[in-house]
C-alpha positions as CSV (number, residue, x, y, z in Angstrom):
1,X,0.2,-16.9,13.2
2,X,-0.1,-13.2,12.2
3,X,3.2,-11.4,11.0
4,X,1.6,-8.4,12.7
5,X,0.2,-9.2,16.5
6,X,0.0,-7.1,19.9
7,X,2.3,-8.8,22.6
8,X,0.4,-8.5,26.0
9,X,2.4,-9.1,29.3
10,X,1.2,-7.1,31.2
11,X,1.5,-8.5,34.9
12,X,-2.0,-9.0,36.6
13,X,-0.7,-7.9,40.1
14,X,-0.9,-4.2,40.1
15,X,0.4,-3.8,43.3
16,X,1.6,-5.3,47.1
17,X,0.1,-4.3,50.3
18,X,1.1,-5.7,53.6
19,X,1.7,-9.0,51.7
20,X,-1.7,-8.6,49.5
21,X,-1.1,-8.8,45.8
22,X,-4.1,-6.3,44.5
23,X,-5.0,-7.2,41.0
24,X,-5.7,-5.0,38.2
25,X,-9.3,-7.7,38.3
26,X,-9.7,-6.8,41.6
27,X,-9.5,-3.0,40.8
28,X,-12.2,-3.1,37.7
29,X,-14.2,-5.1,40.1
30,X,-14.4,-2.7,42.7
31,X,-14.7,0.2,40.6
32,X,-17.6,-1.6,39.1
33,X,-19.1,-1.1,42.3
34,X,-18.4,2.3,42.9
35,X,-19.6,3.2,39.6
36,X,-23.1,1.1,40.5
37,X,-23.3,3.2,43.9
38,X,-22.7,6.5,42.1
39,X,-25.4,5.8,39.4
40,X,-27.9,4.3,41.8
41,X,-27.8,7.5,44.2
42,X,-28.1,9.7,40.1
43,X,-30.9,7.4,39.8
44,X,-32.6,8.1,42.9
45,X,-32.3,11.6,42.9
46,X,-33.8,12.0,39.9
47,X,-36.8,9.8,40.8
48,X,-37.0,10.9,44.2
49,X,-36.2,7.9,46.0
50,X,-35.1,8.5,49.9
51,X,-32.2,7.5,50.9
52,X,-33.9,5.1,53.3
53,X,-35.2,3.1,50.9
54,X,-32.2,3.0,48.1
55,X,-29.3,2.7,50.5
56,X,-30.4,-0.8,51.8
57,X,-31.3,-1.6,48.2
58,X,-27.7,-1.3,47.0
59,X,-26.8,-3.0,49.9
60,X,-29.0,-6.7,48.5
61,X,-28.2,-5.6,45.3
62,X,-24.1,-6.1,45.8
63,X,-25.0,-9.5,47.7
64,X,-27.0,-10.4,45.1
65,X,-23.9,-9.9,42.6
66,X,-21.4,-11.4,44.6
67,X,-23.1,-14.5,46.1
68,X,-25.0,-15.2,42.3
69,X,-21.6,-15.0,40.7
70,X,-19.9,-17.2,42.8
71,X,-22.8,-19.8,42.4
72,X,-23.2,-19.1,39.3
73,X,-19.8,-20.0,38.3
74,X,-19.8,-23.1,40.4
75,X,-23.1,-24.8,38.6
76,X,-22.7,-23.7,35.0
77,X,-18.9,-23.9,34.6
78,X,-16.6,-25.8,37.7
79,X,-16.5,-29.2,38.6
80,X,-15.9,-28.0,42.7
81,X,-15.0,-24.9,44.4
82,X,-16.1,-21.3,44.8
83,X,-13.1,-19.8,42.3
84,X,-14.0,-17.8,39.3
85,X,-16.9,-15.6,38.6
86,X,-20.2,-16.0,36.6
87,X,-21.6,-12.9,34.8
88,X,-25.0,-15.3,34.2
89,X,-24.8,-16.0,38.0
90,X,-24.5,-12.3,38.9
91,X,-27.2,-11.3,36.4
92,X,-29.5,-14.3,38.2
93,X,-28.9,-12.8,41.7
94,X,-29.8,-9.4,40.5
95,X,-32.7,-9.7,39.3
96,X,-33.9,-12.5,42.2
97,X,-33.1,-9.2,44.5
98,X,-34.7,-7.0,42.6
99,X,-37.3,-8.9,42.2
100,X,-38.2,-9.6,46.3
101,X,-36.9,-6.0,46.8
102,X,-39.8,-4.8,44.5
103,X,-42.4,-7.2,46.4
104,X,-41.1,-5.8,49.9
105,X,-40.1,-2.5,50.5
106,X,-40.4,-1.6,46.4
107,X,-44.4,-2.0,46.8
108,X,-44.5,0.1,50.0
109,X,-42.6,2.6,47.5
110,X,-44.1,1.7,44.3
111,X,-41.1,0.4,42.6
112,X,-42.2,-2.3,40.5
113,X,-39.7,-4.9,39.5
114,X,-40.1,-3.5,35.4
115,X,-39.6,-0.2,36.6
116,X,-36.3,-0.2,39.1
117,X,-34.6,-3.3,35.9
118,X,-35.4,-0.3,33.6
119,X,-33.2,2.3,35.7
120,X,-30.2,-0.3,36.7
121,X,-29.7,-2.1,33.4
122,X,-27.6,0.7,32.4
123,X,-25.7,0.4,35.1
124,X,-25.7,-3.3,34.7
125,X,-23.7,-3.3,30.6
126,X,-22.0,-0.5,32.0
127,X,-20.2,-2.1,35.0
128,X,-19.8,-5.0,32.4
129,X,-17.2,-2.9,30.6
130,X,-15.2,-2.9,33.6
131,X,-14.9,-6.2,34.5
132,X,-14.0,-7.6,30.8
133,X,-11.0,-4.6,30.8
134,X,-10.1,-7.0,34.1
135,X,-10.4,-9.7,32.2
136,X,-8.1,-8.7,29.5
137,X,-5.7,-7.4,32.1
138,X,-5.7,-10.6,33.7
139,X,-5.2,-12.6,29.7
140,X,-7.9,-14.4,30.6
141,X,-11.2,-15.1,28.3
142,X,-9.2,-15.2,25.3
143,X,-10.3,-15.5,21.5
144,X,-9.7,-17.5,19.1
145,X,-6.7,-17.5,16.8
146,X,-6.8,-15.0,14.3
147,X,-4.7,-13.8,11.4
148,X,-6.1,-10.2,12.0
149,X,-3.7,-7.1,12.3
150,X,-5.2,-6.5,16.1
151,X,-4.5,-10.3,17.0
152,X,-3.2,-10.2,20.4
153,X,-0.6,-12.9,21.9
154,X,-1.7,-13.3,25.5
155,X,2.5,-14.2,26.7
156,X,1.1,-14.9,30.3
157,X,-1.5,-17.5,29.5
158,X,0.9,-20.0,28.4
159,X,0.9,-19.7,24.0
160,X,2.2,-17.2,20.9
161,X,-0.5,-17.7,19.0
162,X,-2.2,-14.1,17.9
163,X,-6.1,-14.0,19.3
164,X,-9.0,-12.5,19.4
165,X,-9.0,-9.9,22.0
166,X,-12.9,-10.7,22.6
167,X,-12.8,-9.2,26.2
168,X,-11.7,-5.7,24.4
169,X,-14.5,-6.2,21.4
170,X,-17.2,-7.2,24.8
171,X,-16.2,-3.9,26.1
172,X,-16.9,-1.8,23.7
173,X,-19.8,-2.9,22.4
174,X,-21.3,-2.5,26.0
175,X,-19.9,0.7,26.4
176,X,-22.0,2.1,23.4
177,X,-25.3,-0.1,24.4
178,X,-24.4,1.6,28.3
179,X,-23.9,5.3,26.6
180,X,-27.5,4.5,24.3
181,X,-29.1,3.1,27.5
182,X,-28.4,5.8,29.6
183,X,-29.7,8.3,26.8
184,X,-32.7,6.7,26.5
185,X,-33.9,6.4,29.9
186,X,-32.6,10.3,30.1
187,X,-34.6,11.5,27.5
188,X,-37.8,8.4,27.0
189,X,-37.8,6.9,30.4
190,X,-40.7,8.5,31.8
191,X,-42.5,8.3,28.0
192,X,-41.7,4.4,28.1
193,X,-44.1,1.3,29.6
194,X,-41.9,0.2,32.7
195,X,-40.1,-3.0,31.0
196,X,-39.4,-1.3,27.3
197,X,-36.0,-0.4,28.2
198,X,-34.8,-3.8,30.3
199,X,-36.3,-5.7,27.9
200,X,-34.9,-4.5,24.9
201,X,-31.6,-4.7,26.7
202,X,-31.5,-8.0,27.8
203,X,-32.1,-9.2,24.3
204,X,-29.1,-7.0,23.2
205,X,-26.9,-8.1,25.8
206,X,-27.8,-12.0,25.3
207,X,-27.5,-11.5,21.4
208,X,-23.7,-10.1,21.3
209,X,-22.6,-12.3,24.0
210,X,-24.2,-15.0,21.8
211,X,-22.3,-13.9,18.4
212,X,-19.1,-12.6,20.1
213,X,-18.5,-16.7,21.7
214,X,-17.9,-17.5,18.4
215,X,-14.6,-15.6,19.0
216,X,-13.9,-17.0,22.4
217,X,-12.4,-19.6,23.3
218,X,-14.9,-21.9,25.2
219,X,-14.4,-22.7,28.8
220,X,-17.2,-25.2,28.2
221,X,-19.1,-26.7,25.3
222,X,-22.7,-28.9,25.8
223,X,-23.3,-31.1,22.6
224,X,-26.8,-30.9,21.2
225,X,-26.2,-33.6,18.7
226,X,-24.2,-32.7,16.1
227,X,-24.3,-29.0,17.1
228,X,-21.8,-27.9,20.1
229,X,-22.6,-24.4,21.9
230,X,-20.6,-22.9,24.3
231,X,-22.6,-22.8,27.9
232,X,-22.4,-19.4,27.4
233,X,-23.9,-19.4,24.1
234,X,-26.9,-21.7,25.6
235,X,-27.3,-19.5,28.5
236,X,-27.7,-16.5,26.5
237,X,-30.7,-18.5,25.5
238,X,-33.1,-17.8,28.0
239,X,-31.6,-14.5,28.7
240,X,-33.1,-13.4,25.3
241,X,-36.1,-15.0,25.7
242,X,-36.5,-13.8,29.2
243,X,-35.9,-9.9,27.5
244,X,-38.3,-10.6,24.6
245,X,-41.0,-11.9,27.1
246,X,-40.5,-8.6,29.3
247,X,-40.5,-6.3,26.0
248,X,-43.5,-7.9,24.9
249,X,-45.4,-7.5,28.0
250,X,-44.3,-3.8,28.4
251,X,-45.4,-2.8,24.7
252,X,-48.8,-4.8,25.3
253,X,-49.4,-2.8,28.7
254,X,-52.1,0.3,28.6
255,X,-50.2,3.3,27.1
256,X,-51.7,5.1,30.5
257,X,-49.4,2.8,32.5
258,X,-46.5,4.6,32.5
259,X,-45.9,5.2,36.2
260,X,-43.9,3.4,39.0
261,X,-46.3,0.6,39.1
């Protein structure tokens, strides 16, 4: 164990209402929400989107999240039960809604399915930050051991041994990919092919969550052989092929397709 190590105690009930413990989780969840809502209506604005159109978006878009999360959890990491929370399983129901969304009322409006997952992937890694500072308020999703200065010992989840504090290094490495994001669509988003942005994204995002597992303690491992990968690690997989297949597409499209469409 490291002679030097950050004790973390720090209780994951933040507060009691009527009865209702209100977690720190619950918080970062919600205010992942909020800041979704608040980008989505920036976003719209500065497309032009009525209000008629994105409002009821949002409103798939969080049912999307929540129900693929649940599910998502369920059939990659549980054995029964609807506990816990998939980030693979919310990224799934987001883009299944964005993707009817864009074949419904998105073609009425010209929103193609490239173009709205290039203006809400920001949103996306940046809600992300949020919900691993839950994470680590809740010592769950802890790292490995480690002999490192930073090492954290996580009191509440049942050891003393000094860790990783992988949901911290998640954080802010998606809170500078967010911050990047967001510039680029600021100041390239209109220049872009729609898909440029999601696409180089997803491969980001499926990349560090690939290399950070090595620092993570695995919820659950599939054997290939003599080679064992976290399921995260293997569903980060076709995440990055997914992004590379998108990127691909957009950079092969007509440099005059630039548009909604």
């Amino acid at each position: 164990m490291s002679l030097i190590a950050i004790n973390w105690n720090l209780d994951p009930v933040l507060c009691r209402i009527g009865g209702q413990d209100i977690r720190w989780y619950s918080v970062m969840f919600v205010c992942s929400i909020l800041w979704g809502w608040f980008f989505a209506r920036w976003v719209a604005r500065r497309e032009n989107i009525p209000a008629d159109v994105y409002i009821p978006f949002l409103f798939w878009l969080l049912i999307g999240f929540f129900v693929g999360g649940k599910l998502g959890n369920r059939l990659f990491y549980s054995t029964g039960g609807f506990g816990g929370f998939s980030s693979f399983g919310a990224a799934i129901g987001l883009f299944l809604v964005i993707w009817v969304f864009s074949m419904t009322s998105g073609r009425r409006n010209k929103l193609s399915f490239l173009w709205l997952m290039d203006r809400f992937m920001p949103c996306g890694i940046i809600a992300c930050v949020l919900v691993r500072i839950g994470n680590f308020c809740n010592s769950e999703l802890v790292g490995t051991p480690t002999y490192l200065p930073w090492g954290v010992i996580f009191e509440r989840s049942g050891d003393m041994v000094a860790r990783h504090p992988v949901q911290l290094y998640e954080a802010a490495v998606f809170l500078v990919m967010g911050i990047l994001t967001i510039r680029l669509y600021k100041k390239q988003g209109n220049k872009l092919p729609s898909g440029f942005i999601a696409g180089l994204s997803l491969m980001a995002v499926a990349l560090v969550r690939f290399l950070l597992e090595l620092v993570k303690e695995s919820k659950k491992n599939i054997d290939f052989g003599s080679v064992s990968l976290h399921t995260a690690q293997v569903l980060c997989i076709p995440l990055f092929i997914f992004g590379m297949c998108i990127l691909i597409y957009a950079l092969r499209r007509p440099a005059s397709v630039r548009d909604r469409q």
